[in-house]
C-alpha positions as CSV (number, residue, x, y, z in Angstrom):
1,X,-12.8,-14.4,11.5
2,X,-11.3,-16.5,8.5
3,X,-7.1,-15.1,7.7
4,X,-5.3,-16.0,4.7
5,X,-2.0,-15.5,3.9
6,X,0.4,-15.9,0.7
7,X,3.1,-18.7,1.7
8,X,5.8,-17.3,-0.8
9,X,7.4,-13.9,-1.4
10,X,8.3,-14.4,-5.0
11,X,4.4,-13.2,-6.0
12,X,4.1,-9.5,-6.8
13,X,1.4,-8.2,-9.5
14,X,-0.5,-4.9,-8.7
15,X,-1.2,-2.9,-5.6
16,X,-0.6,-5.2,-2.4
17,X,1.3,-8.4,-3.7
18,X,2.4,-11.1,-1.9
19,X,3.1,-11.5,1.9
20,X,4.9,-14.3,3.5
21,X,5.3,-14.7,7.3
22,X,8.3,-17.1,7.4
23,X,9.8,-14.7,4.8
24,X,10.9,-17.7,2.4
25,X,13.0,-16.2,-0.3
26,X,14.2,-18.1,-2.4
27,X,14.4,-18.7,-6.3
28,X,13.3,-22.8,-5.2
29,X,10.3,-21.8,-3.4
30,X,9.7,-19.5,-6.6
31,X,9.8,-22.5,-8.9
32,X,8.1,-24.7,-6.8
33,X,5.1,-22.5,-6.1
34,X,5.2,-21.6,-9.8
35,X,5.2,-25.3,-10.6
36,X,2.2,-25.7,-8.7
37,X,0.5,-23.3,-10.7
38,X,0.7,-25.3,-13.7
39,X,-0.9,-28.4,-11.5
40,X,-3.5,-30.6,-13.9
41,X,-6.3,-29.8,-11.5
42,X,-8.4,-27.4,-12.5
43,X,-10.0,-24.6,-9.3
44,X,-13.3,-25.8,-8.1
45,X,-16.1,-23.8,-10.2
46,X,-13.1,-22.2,-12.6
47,X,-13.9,-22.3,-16.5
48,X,-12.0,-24.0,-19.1
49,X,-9.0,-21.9,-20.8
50,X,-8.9,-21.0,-24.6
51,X,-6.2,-22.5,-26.4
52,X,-2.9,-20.3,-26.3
53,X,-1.4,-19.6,-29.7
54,X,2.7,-19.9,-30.2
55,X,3.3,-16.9,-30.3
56,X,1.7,-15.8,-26.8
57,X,3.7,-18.9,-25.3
58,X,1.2,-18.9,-22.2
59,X,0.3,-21.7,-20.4
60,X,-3.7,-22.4,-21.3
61,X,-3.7,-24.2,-17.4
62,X,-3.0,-20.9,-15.8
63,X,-6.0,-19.7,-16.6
64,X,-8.2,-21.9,-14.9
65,X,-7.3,-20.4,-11.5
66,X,-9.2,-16.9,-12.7
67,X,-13.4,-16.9,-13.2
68,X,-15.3,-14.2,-15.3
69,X,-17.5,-12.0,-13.2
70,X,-20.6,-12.6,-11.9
71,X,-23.7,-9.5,-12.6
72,X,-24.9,-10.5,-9.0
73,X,-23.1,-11.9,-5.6
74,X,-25.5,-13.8,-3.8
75,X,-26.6,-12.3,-0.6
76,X,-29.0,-12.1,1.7
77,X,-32.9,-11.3,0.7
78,X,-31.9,-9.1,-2.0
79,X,-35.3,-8.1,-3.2
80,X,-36.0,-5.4,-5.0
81,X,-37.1,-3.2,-2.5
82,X,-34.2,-3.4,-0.2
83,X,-31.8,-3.1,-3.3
84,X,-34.2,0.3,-3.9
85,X,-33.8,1.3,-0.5
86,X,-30.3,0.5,-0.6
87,X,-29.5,2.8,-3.3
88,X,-31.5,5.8,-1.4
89,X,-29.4,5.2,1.4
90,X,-26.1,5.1,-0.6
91,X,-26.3,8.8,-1.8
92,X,-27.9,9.8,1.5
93,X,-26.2,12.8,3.0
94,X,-28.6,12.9,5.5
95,X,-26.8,10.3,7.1
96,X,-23.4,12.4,7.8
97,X,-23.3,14.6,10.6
98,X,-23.1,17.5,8.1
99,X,-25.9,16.7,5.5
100,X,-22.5,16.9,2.6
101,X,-21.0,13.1,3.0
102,X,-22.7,10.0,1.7
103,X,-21.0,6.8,1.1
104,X,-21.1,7.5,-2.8
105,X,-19.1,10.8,-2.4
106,X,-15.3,8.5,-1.5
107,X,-17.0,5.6,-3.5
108,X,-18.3,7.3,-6.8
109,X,-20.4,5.1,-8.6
110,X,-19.7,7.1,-12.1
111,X,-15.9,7.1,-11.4
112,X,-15.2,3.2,-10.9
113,X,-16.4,3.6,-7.2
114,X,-13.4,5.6,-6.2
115,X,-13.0,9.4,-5.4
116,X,-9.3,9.2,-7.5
117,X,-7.6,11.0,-3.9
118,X,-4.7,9.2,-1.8
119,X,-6.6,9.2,1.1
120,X,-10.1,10.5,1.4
121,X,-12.2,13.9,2.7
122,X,-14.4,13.6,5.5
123,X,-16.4,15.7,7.9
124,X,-14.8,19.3,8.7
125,X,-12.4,18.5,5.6
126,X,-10.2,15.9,7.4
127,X,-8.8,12.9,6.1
128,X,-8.0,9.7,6.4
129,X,-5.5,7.2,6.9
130,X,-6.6,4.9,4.3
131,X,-6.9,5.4,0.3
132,X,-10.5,4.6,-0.8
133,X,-10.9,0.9,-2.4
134,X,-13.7,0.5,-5.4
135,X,-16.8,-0.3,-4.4
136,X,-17.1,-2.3,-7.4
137,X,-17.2,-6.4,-7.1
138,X,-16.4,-5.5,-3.3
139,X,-18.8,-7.8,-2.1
140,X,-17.1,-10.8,-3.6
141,X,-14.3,-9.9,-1.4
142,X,-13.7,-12.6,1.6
143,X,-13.6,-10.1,3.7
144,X,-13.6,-6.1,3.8
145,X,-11.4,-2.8,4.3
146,X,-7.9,-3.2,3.9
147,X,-7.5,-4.7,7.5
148,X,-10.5,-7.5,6.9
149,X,-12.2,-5.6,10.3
150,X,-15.6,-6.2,8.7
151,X,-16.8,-9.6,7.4
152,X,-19.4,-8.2,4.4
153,X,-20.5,-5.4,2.7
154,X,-23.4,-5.6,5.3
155,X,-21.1,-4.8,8.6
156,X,-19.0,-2.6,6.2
157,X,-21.2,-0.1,5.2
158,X,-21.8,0.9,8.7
159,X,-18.4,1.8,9.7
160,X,-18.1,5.1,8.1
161,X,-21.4,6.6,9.0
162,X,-19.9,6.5,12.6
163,X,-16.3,7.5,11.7
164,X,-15.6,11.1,13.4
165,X,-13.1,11.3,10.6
166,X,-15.3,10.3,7.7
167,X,-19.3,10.7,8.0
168,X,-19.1,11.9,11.5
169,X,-22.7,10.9,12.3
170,X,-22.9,11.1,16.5
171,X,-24.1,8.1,17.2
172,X,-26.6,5.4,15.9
173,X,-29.8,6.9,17.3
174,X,-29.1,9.7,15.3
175,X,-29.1,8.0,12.1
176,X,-32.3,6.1,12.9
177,X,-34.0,9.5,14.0
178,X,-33.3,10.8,10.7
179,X,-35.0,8.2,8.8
180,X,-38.1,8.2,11.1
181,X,-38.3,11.8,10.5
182,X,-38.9,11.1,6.5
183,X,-42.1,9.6,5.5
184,X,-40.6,7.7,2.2
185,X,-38.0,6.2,4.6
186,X,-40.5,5.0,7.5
187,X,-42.2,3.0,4.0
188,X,-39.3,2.0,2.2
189,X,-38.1,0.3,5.2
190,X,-41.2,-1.4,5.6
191,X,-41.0,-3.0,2.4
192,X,-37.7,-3.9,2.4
193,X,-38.0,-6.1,5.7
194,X,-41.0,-6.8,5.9
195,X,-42.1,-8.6,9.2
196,X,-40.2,-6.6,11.6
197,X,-41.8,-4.6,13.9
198,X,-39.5,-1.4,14.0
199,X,-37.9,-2.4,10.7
200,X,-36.0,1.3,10.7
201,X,-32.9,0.1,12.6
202,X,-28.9,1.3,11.9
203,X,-28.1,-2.5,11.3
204,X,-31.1,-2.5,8.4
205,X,-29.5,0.2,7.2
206,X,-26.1,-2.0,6.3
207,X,-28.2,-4.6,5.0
208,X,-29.5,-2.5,2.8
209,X,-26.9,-0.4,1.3
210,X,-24.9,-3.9,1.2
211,X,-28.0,-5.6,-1.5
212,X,-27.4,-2.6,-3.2
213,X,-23.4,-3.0,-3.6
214,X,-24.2,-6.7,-4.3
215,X,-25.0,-5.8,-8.1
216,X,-22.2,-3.4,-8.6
217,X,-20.4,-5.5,-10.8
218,X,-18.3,-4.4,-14.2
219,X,-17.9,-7.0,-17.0
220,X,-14.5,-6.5,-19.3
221,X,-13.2,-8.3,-22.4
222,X,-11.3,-10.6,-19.7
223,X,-14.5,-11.8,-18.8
224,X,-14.8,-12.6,-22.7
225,X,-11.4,-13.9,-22.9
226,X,-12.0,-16.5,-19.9
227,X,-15.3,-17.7,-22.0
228,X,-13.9,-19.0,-24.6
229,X,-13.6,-15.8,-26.7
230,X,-9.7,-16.1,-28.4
231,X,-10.2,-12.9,-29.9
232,X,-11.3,-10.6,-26.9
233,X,-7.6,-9.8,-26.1
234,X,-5.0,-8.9,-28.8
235,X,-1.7,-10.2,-28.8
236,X,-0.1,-7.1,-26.6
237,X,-2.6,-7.8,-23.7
238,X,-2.0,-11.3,-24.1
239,X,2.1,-10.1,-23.6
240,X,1.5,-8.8,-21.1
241,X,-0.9,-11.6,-19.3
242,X,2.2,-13.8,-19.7
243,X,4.1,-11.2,-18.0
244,X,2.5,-10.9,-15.4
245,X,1.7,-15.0,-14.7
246,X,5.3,-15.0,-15.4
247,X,6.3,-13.0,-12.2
248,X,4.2,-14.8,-10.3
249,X,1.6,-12.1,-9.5
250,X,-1.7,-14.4,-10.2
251,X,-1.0,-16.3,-6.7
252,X,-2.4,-13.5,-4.8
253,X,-4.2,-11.9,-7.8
254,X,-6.1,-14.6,-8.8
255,X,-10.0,-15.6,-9.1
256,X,-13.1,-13.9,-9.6
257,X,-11.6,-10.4,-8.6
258,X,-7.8,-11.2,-9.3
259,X,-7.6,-10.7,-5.6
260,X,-9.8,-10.1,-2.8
261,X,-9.2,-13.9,-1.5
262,X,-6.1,-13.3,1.4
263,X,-4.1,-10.8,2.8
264,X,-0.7,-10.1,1.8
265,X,2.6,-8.6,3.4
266,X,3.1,-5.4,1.7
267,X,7.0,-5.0,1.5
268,X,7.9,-8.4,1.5
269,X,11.1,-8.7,0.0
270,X,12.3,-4.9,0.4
271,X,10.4,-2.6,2.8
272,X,7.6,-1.0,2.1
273,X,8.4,3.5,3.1
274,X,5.6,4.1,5.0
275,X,5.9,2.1,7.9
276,X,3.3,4.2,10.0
277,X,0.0,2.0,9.3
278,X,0.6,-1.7,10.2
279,X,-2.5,-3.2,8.6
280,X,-4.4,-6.1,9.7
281,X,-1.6,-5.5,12.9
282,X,-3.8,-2.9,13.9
283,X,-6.9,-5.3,14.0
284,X,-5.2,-8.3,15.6
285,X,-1.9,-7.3,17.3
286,X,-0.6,-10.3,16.6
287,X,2.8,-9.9,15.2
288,X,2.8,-12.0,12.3
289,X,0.0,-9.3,11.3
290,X,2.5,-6.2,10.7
291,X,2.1,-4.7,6.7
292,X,-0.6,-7.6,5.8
293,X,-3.1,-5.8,4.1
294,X,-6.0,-7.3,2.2
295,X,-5.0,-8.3,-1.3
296,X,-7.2,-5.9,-3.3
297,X,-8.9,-6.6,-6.9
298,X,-7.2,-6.0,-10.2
299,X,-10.6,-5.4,-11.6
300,X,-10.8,-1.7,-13.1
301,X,-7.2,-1.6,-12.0
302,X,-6.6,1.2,-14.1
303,X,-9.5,3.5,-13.4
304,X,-9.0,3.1,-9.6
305,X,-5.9,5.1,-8.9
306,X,-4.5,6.4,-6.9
307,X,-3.1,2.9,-5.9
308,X,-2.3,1.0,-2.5
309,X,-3.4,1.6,0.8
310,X,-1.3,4.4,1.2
311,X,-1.9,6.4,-2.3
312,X,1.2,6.6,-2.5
313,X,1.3,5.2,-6.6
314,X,-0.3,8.3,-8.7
315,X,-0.3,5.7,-11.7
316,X,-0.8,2.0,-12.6
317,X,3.0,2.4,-14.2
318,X,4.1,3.7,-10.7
319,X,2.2,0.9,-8.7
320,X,3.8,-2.2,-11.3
321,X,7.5,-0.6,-10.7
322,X,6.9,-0.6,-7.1
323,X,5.3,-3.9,-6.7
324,X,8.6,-5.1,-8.9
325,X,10.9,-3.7,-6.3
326,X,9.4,-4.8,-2.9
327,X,7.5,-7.9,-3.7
328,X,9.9,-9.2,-6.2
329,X,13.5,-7.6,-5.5
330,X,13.3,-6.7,-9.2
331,X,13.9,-3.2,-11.2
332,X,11.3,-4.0,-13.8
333,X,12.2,-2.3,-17.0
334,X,9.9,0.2,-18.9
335,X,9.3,-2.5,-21.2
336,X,8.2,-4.6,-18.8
337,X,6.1,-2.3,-17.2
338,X,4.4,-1.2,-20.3
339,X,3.7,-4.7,-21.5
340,X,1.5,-5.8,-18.1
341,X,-0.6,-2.7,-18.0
342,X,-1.5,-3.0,-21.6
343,X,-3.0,-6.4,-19.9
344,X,-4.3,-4.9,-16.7
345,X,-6.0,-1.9,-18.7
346,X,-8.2,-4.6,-20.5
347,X,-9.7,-5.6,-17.0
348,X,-11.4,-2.2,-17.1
349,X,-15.7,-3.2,-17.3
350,X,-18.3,-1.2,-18.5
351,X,-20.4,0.5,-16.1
352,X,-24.1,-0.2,-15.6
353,X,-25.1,3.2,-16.2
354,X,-28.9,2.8,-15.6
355,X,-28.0,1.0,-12.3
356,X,-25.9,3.7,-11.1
357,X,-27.7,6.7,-11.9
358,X,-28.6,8.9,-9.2
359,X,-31.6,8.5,-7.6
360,X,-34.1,11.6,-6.2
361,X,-33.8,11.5,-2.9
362,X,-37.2,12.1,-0.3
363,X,-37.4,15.4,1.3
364,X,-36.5,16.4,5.2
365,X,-39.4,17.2,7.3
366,X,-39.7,19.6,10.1
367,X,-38.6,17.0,12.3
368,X,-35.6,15.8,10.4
369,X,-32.3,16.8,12.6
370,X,-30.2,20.0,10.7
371,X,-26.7,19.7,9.8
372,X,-24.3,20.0,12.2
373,X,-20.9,22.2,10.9
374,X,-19.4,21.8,14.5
């Protein structure tokens, strides 16, 4: 499975900046890296900058290492009647060993795909370790949860129907006995992969729920901005862009998702409090792993709080001052703050409200299994 790392610790930005392994520190590395930034070559596949005015003093180059956001990410087979059977299977509560937990209810599709809770609730009301990312542009992601232990939305979608903590659902037999006990499932599956003998599998499940995900996307006036479109972000965002390239932040926020792309050592200059989850450590037990979580996206940044993997930022002002502090050894002032979340609040997207409105789901049958409260 593919790892990448930041090489510098001077980057910070939002939620999980910067990680360095050899813990290189200094204000050369800073300028050098920053330097490299403002290389002539453009990113393969980036778009070409709008013209900076004077006043917003920002270097046009820097934008070519960000992309506007795609409405699909390619995938495999989505057809329309896996993306349809996807969506079924999204708001299933069926799936959870109670009949009350679907994936939609810690990734709300209405709310930004969050559930706005430090960590989620799961079966029996427990919860977890992790705060809930934004299903939103996840699938863009190089790989998935904050540790990168799944490789796609696919694999990923998967993982907490079998969680004890989360969905709680036995075992997979269990899940594929529920669908064969609903009529509208035995079809849907049928159309959906066509071909297969026993189509109604816990691995076509993932597929499934993942061609659904692939067309959550959210386009903002950032998305405007990088087209060309001068006028799509006023002269305070624009402040606060140059802020925050400034600071270094768009080395690990950068791209398609302004992150997403490598993981990063959270706590890389000063450490991070809460020491207790180790990150992709967990996943790898290599040393060099401990604190490198996945660099999340700065897309919808401010509708997606709490913030890092911990929840431990109630706000986006919160999560800017403490990226400051222990990716950048800096006390950011108020002012500063201020000025890059007027910018990172002009990354929120519009929803795609038809897409994401809930679907009637098909009935149980006699045979369908109850839900178990145990």
């Amino acid at each position: 499975m593919k790892s990448y790392h930041c090489s510098t610790v001077f980057v910070a930005g939002l939620l999980l900046v910067v990680g360095s392994q050899s813990a290189c520190q200094s204000n050369d590395q800073s300028e050098q890296a920053l330097a490299a930034l403002n290389a002539p070559e453009p990113v393969k596949g980036a778009v070409q900058a709008p013209a900076a005015s004077a006043e917003s003093a920002f270097n046009p180059r820097l934008l070519r290492r960000f992309k506007p956001a795609r409405a699909e990410i390619s995938g495999p087979e989505l057809t329309t009647e896996r993306i349809e059977l996807g969506r079924l299977l999204y708001h299933e509560t069926r799936l959870s060993r109670n009949h009350e937990l679907s994936c939609n209810s810690c990734h709300a599709l209405d709310r930004y795909g969050v559930d706005s809770k430090p960590t989620s609730t799961g079966h029996k009301g427990q919860l977890g370790s992790r705060n809930a990312p934004t299903v939103y542009h996840a699938a863009a992601a190089f790989e998935q949860f904050w540790d990168g232990r799944a490789a796609d939305v696919e694999a990923q979608a998967l993982g907490p129907i079998l969680n004890p903590v989360e969905m709680a659902a036995p075992n997979r037999e269990y899940v594929v006995k529920v669908l064969n006990s609903i009529p509208e499932y035995v079809t849907g599956f049928k159309l959906a992969f066509p071909g297969e003998a026993s189509p109604v599998t816990f691995e076509n499940v993932g597929k499934a729920i993942g061609a659904f995900e692939r067309k959550l996307t959210t386009r903002s006036r950032w998305d405007d901005y990088l087209e060309g479109n001068e006028k799509a972000l006023n002269a305070a965002e624009l402040d606060g862009l140059k802020a925050f390239t400034n600071l270094g932040c768009m080395v690990c926020h950068t791209g398609e998702l302004l992150g997403g792309s490598m993981y990063a050592k959270v706590g890389a200059v000063e450490p991070w409090p809460n020491q207790k989850d180790q990150g992709r450590f967990e996943v790898t037990k290599q040393p060099g792993d401990r604190m490198m979580f996945k660099v999340p996206t700065l897309r919808n940044i401010g509708e997606t709080g709490p913030y890092f993997h911990d929840g431990s930022a109630g706000t986006i002002e919160e999560a800017v001052q403490a990226m400051g502090k222990h990716q950048l050894g800096l006390d950011l002032s108020s002012a500063e703050v201020a000025s890059i979340v007027v910018w990172l609040r002009s990354l929120t997207g519009e929803l795609p409200r038809d897409y994401i409105a809930t679907p009637s789901l098909p009935k149980s049958t006699e045979g369908t299994p109850k839900p178990d409260k145990s």
